[in-house]
TIVEX-535356 format. One line per 3 residues: number of its first residue (from 1); for each residue x, y, z of C-alpha. Coordinates in Angstrom, 1 decimal, padded with zeros to 4 digits. Each point is the difference from the previous one (the first is absolute). Example, Ala and Ser with C-alpha at 12.3 -4.5 7.8 and 13.67 -1.06 7.14 Angstrom:
BEGIN
1> 012.3:-004.5:007.8 | 001.4:003.4:-000.7
END
This chain:
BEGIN
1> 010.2:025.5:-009.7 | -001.7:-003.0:-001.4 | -000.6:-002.3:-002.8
4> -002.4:-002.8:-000.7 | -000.9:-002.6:-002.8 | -003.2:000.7:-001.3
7> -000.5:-003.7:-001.6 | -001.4:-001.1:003.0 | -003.5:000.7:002.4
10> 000.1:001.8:003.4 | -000.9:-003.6:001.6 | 003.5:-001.2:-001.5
13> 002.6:-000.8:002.8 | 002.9:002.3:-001.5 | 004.0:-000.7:000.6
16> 001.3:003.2:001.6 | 003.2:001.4:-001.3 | 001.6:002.8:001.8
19> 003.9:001.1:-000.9 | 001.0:003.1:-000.5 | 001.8:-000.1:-002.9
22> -002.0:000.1:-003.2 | 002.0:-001.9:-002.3 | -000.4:-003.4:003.2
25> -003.9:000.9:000.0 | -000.1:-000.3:-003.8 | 002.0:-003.0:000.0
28> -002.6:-001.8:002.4 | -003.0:001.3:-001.7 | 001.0:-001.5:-003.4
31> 001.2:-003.0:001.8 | -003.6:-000.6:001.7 | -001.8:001.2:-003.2
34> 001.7:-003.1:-001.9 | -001.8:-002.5:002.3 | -003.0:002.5:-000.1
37> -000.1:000.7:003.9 | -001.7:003.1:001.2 | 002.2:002.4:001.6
40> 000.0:003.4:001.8 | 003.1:001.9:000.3 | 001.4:003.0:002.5
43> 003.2:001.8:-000.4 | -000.1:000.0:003.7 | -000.5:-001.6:003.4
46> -002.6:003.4:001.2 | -001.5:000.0:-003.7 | -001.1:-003.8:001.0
49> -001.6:001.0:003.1 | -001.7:002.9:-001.1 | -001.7:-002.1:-002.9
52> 000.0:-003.8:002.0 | -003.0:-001.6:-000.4 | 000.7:-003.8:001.8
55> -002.6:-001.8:-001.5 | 002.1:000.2:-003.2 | 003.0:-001.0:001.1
58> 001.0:-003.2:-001.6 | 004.0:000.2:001.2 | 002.3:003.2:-000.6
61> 003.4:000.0:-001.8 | 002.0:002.6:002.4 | 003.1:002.1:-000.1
64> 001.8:-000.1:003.1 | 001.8:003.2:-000.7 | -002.1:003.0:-000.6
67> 000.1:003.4:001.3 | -001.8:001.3:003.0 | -001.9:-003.3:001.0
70> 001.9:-003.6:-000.8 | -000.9:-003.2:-000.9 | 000.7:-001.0:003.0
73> -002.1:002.8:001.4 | -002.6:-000.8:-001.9 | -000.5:-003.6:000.8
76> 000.4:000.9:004.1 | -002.5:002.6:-000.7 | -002.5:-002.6:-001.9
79> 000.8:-003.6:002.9 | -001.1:003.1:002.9 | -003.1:000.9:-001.5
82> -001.0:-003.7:-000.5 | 000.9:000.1:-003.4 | 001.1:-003.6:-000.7
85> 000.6:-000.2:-004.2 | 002.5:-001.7:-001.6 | 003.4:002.5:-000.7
88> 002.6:-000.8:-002.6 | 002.9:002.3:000.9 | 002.7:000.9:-002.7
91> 003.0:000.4:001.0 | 003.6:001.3:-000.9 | 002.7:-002.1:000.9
94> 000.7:001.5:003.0 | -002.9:000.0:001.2 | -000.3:-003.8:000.2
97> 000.5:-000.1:003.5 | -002.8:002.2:000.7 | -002.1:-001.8:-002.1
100> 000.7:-002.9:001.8 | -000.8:001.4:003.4 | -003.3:001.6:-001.9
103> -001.1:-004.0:-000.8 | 000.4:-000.9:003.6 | -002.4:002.8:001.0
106> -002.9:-000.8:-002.7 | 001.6:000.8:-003.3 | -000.9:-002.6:-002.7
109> 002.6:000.1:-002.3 | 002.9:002.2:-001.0 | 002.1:-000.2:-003.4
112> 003.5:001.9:-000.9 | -000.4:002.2:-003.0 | 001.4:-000.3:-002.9
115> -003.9:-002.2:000.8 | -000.1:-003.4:-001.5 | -003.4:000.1:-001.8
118> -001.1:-002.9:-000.1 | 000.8:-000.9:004.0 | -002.0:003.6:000.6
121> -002.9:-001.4:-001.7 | -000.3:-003.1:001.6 | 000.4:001.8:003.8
124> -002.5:002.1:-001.1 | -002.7:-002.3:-001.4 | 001.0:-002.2:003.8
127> -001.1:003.5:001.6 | -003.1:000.0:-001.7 | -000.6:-003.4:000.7
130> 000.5:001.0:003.8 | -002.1:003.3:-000.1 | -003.1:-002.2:-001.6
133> 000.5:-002.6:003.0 | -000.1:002.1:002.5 | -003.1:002.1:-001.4
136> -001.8:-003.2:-000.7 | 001.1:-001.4:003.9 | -001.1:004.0:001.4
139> -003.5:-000.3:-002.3 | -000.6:-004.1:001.9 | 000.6:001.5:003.5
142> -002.4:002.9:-000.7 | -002.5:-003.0:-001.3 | 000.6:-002.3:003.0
145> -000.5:003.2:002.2 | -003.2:000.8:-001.7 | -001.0:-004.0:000.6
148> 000.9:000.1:003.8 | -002.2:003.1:000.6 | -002.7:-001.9:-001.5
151> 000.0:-002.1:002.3 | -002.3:-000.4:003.7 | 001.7:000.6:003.4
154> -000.2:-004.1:000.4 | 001.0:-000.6:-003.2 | 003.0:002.1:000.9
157> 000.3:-001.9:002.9 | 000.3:-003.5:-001.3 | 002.0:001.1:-003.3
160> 002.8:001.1:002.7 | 000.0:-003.4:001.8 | -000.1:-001.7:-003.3
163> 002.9:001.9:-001.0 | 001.9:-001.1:003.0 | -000.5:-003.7:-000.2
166> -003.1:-000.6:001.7 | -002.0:-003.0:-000.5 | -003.6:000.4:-000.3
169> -000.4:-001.6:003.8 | 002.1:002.3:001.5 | -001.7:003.2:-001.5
172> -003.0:-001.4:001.1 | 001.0:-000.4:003.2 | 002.2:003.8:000.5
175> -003.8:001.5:-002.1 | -002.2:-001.8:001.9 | -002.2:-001.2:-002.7
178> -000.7:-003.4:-001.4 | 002.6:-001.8:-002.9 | -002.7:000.3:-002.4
181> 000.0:003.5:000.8 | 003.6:000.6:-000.8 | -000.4:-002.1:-003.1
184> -002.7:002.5:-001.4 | 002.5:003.1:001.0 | 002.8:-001.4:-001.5
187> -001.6:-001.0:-002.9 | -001.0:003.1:-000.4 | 003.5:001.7:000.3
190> 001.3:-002.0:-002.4 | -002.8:001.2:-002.5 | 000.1:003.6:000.7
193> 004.2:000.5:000.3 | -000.2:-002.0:-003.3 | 002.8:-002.7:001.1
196> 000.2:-002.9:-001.5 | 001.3:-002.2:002.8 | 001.3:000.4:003.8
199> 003.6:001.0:-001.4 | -001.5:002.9:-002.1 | -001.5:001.1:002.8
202> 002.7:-000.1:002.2 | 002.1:002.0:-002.8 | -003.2:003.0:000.2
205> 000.9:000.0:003.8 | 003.4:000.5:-000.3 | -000.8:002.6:-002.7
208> -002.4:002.2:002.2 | 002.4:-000.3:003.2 | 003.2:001.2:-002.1
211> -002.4:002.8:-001.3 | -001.1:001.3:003.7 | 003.7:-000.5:001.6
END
């Protein structure tokens, strides 16, 4: 079963609250309605995935005990499917030594209930700071990808020796084609990948190359 604010549009990204126990989900819900954050909630780990739509994850606010699929579970289930979104675990006092091993496989944050409400809020606006980032950094590779493509097999050519330090001599030299020649191409490089100077450039590079490996 599921919940969700209905202040907010579909294109919102939502904090994700999933606990079991409906008295903890209230709690959170009022808590993220006073600083008028959008929110979805689950009273389980399998009601998440049966309704998960990732493009609106902001961060989620998880239980780590819950019946049939755990926190825990949950987040091992989300880090193997490539699902990499900020997770705020809370925790019962024992479980802090879970929780800690949780934030050395991925988790963001954790807090012991009774939660602190104010340190909650401030780990989860952090997540949503995070979650923005990395859409924004995933939306710039998908842009520098789309550049690169644009670009002519010798283009291609002398944006990779550019990238790896080449002076305009030496590419002329490894293309066989005139300086004035490279100038043009690499001119053009620059114009089309939209960098602003040879270490912006370099940065695309290193983009695109973590993106293929």
């Amino acid at each position: 079963m599921s919940d969700q604010a209905n202040n907010t549009s579909s294109s919102d990204l939502y904090v994700h609250v999933i606990d079991d126990n409906e008295p903890n989900r209230e709690l959170f819900q009022d808590l993220l309605d006073t600083v008028e954050l959008p929110w979805r909630s689950f009273d389980s780990a399998i009601a998440f995935l049966d309704d998960m739509d990732v493009a609106a994850i902001g961060c989620l606010i998880l239980d780590v005990r819950m019946p049939k699929m755990s926190g825990l579970q949950l987040m091992e289930r989300l880090f193997e499917d490539g699902i990499d979104v900020p997770i705020i675990l809370a925790t019962a006092h024992g479980d802090v030594p879970m929780a800690i091993q949780a934030m050395k496989q991925g988790a963001f944050d954790f807090h012991e209930k009774p939660i602190n409400n104010q340190a909650l809020l401030e780990s989860v606006q952090r997540g949503l700071e995070l979650r923005n980032n990395q859409l924004q950094d995933v939306g710039r590779t998908k842009e520098v990808k789309a550049a690169f493509d644009n670009l002519t097999p010798r283009e291609r050519d002398v944006y990779g020796l550019v990238a790896d330090g080449a002076m305009n001599k030496q590419i002329a030299y490894e293309l066989d084609i005139s300086q004035r020649t490279v100038e043009v191409h690499r001119a053009k490089v620059m114009e089309k990948m939209g960098a602003r100077n040879l270490a912006d450039l370099i940065k695309m590079h290193i983009s695109l190359q973590s993106e293929e490996s």
